[in-house]
C-alpha positions in Angstrom: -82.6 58.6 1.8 -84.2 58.6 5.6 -81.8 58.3 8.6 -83.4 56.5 11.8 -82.7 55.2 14.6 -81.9 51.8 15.8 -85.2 51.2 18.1 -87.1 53.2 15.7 -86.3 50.7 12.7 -87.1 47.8 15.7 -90.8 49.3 16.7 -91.6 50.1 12.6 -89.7 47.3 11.0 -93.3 46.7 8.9 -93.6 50.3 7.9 -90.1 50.5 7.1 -90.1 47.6 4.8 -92.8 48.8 3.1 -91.1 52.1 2.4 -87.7 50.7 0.9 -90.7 48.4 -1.2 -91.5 51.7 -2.7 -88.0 52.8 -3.6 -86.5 54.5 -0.9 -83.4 54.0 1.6 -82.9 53.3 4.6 -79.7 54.0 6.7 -79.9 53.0 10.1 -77.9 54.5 13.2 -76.6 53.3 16.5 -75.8 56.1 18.6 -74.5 58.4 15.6 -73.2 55.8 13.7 -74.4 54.3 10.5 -74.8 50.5 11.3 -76.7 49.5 7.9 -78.5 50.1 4.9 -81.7 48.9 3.7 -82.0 49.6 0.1 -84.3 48.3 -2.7 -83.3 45.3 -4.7 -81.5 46.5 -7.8 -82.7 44.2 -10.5 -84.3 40.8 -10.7 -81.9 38.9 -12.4 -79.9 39.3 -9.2 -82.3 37.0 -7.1 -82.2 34.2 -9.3 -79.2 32.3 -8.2 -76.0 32.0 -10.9 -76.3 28.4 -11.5 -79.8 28.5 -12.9 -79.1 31.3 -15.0 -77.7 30.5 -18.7 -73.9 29.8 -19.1 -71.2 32.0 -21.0 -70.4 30.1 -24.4 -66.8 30.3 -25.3 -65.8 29.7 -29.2 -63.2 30.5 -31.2 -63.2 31.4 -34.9 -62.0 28.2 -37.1 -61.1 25.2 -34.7 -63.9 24.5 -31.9 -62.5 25.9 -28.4 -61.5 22.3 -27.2 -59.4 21.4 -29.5 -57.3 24.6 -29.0 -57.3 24.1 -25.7 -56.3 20.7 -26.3 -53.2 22.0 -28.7 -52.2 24.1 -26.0 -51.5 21.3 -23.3 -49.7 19.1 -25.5 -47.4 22.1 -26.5 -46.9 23.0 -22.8 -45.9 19.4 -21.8 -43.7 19.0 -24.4 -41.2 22.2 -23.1 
């Protein structure tokens, strides 16, 4: 992990890029202060979007899951 500067990030922004590209972390400073940190991207799964990716499929074992679900509002309008 590299600690720079504010206006050093600014004048090397390129360079600096290229380097978390490579694998390695940024932390940025403000007069003594971390302000940010530029890190690689973890995984590509986490740029596509959630609604493109595949849905969770809920089932239950015997009746399908709608019908149960189904069961359970008619027995909680009845009480």
């Amino acid at each position: 992990m590299t600690t720079v500067s504010l206006t050093e990030f600014r004048s090397h922004a390129s360079g600096m890029l290229s380097r978390v590209e490579n694998g390695e972390t940024i932390v940025v400073v403000r007069h003594g202060k971390p302000i940010a940190e530029v890190s690689p991207i973890r995984s590509t799964d986490a740029a596509e979007p959630s609604w493109k990716r595949p849905a969770l499929r809920l089932s239950t074992k015997g009746a399908a899951l709608s019908t149960a679900i189904l069961a359970e509002r008619e027995y909680e309008n009845v009480s």
